[in-house]
TIBADREN-20414 format. One record per residue (C-alpha): chain; x, y, z. Coordinates in pm, 1 decimal. Each point is the difference from the previous one (the first is absolute). Example, Ala and Ser with C-alpha at 12.3 -4.5 7.8 and 13.67 -1.06 7.14 Angstrom:
BEGIN
@chain:A, u:1230.0, v:-450.0, w:780.0;
@chain:A, u:137.0, v:344.0, w:-66.0;
This chain:
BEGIN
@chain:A, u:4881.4, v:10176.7, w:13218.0;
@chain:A, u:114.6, v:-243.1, w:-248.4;
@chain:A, u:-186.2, v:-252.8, w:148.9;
@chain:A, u:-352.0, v:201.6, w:-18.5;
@chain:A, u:70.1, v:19.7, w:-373.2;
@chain:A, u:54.0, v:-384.0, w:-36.0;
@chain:A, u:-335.3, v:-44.5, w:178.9;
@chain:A, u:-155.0, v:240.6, w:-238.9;
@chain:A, u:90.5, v:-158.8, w:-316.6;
@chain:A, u:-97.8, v:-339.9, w:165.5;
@chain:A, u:-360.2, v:159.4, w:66.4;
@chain:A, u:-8.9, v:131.3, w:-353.8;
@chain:A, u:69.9, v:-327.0, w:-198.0;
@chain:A, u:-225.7, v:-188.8, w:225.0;
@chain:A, u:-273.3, v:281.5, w:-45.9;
@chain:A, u:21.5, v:-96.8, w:-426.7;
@chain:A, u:-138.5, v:-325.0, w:90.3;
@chain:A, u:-320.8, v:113.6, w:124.6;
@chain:A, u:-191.1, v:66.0, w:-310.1;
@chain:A, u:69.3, v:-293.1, w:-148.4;
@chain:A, u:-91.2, v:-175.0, w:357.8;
@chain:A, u:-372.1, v:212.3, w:-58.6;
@chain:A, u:-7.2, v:-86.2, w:-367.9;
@chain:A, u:40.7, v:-390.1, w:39.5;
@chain:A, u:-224.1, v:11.7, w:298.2;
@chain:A, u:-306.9, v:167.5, w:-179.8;
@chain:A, u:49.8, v:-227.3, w:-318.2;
@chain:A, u:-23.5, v:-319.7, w:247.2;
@chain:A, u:-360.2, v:148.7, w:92.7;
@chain:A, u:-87.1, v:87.6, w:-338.6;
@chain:A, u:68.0, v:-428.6, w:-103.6;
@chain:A, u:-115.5, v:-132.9, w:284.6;
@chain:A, u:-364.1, v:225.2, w:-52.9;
@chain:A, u:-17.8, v:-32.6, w:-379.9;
@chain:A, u:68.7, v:-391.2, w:18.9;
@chain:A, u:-302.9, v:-59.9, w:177.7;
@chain:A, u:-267.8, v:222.7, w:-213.6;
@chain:A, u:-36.9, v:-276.4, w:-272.5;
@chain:A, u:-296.7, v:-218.5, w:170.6;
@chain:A, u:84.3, v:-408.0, w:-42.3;
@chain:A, u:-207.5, v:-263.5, w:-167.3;
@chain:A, u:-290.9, v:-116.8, w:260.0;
@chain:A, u:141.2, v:-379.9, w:-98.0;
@chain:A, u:320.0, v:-145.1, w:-146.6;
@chain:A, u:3.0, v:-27.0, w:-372.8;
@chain:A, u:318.6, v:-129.2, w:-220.7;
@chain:A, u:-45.0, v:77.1, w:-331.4;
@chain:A, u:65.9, v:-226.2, w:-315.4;
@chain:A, u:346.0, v:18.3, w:-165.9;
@chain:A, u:-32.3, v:116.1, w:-328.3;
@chain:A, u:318.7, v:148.2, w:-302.3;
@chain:A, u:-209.1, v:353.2, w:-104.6;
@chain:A, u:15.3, v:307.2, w:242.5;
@chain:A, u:-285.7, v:289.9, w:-5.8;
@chain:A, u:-16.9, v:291.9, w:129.0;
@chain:A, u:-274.4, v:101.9, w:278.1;
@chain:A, u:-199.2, v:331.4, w:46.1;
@chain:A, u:-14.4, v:101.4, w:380.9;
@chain:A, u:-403.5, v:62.4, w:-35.1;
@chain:A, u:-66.9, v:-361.8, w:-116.2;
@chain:A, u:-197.1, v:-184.2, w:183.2;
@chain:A, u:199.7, v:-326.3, w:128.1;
@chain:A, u:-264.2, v:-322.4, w:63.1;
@chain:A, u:169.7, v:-301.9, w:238.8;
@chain:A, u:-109.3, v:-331.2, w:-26.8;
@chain:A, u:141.8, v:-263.0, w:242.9;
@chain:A, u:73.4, v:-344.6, w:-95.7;
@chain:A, u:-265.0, v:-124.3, w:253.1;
@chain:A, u:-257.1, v:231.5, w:-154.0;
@chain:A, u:-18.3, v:359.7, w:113.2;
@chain:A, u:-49.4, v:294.0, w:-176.3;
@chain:A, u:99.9, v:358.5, w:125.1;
@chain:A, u:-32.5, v:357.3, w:-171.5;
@chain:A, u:324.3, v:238.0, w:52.5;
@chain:A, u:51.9, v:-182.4, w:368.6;
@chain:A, u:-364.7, v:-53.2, w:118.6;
@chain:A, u:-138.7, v:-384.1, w:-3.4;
@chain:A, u:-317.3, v:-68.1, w:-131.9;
@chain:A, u:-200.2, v:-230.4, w:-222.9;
@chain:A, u:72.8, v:-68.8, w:-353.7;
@chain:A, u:-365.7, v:150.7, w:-87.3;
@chain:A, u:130.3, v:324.2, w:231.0;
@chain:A, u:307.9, v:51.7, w:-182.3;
@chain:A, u:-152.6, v:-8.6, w:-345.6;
@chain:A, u:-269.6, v:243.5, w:130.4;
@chain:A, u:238.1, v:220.0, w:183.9;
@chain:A, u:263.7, v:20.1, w:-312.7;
@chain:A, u:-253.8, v:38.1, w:-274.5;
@chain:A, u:-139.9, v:337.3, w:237.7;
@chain:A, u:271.1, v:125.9, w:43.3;
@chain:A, u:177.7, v:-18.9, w:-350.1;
@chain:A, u:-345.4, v:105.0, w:-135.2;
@chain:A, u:16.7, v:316.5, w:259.7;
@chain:A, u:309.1, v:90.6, w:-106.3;
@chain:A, u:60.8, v:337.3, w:-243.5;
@chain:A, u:15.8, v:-71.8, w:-354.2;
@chain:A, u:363.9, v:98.2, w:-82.9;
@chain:A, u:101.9, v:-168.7, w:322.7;
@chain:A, u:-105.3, v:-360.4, w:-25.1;
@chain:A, u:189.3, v:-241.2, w:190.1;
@chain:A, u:58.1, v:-329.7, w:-98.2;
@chain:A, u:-16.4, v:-300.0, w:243.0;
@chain:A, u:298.6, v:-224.4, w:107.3;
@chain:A, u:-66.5, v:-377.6, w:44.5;
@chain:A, u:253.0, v:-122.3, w:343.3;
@chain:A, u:-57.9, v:-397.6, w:30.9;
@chain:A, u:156.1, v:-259.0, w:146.8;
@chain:A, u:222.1, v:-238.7, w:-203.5;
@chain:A, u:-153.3, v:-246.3, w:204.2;
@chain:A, u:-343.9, v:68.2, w:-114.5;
@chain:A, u:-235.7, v:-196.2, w:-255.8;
@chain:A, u:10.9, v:157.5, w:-337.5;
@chain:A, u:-329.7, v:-79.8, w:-55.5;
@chain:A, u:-147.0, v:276.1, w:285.8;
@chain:A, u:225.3, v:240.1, w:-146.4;
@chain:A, u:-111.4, v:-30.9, w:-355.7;
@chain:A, u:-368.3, v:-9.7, w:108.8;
@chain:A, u:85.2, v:316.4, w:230.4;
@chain:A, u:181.1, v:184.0, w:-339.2;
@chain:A, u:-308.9, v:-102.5, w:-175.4;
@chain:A, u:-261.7, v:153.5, w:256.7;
@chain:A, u:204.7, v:367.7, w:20.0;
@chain:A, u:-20.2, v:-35.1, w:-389.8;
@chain:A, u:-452.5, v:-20.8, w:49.0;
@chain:A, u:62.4, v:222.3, w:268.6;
@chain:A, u:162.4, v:270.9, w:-283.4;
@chain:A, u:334.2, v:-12.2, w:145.1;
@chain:A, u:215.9, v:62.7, w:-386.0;
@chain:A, u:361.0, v:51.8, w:189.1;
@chain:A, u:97.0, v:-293.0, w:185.4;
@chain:A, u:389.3, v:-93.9, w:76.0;
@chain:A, u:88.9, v:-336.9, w:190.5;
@chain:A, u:315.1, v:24.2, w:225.1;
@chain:A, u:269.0, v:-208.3, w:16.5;
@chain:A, u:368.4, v:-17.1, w:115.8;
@chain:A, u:296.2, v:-53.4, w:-257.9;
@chain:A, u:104.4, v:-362.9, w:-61.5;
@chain:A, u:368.9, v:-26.5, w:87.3;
């Protein structure tokens, strides 16, 4: 008899563990869905180092240029005439109180000259909120 109860306790502790077996298990599936729900860039940008930080709004738009000279809007590639179309729509469709402002993602590598001429076209194109990324200089 003694040895029923030994079993029993044995059974008990190990039945504690369980839970937390079920808990760890369904947080595993909850990281490995949520890491891949944020879409990647269509090309590989690294972004000039720069000393100020901002803050970004999740409903700006984000423009990528590459530094061998292509342009994509929030992850889809197209010309540099498209994108200036497609973001000056879009921020014009948008509701009043809710106007997003537009995020600038180039590539260190690229000429400063396309990127100023770009800034300068979303300005005729009546884009007022522009923000160019970069990564903190260490």
């Amino acid at each position: 008899m003694r040895f029923l109860r030994a079993n029993n306790r044995l059974n008990n502790h190990d039945a504690g563990i369980l839970p937390l077996i079920n808990v760890v298990f369904l947080l595993l599936i909850f990281f490995m869905l949520a890491g891949h729900l944020a879409a990647s860039d269509p090309f590989a940008i690294t972004p000039p180092k720069s000393q100020s930080e901002g803050r970004n709004s999740p409903q700006d738009l984000v423009i990528l240029v590459s530094a061998d000279g292509r342009f994509a809007l929030d992850g889809v590639e197209m010309s540099e005439e498209g994108v200036i179309k497609a973001a000056s729509e879009r921020l014009r469709k948008s509701p009043a109180g809710e106007t997003p402002g537009l995020r600038l993602k180039t590539d260190g590598n690229a000429p400063a000259a396309r990127i100023v001429r770009l800034m300068q076209r979303l300005r005729q194109a009546g884009i007022q909120k522009l923000k160019l990324l970069t990564i903190p200089a260490n």
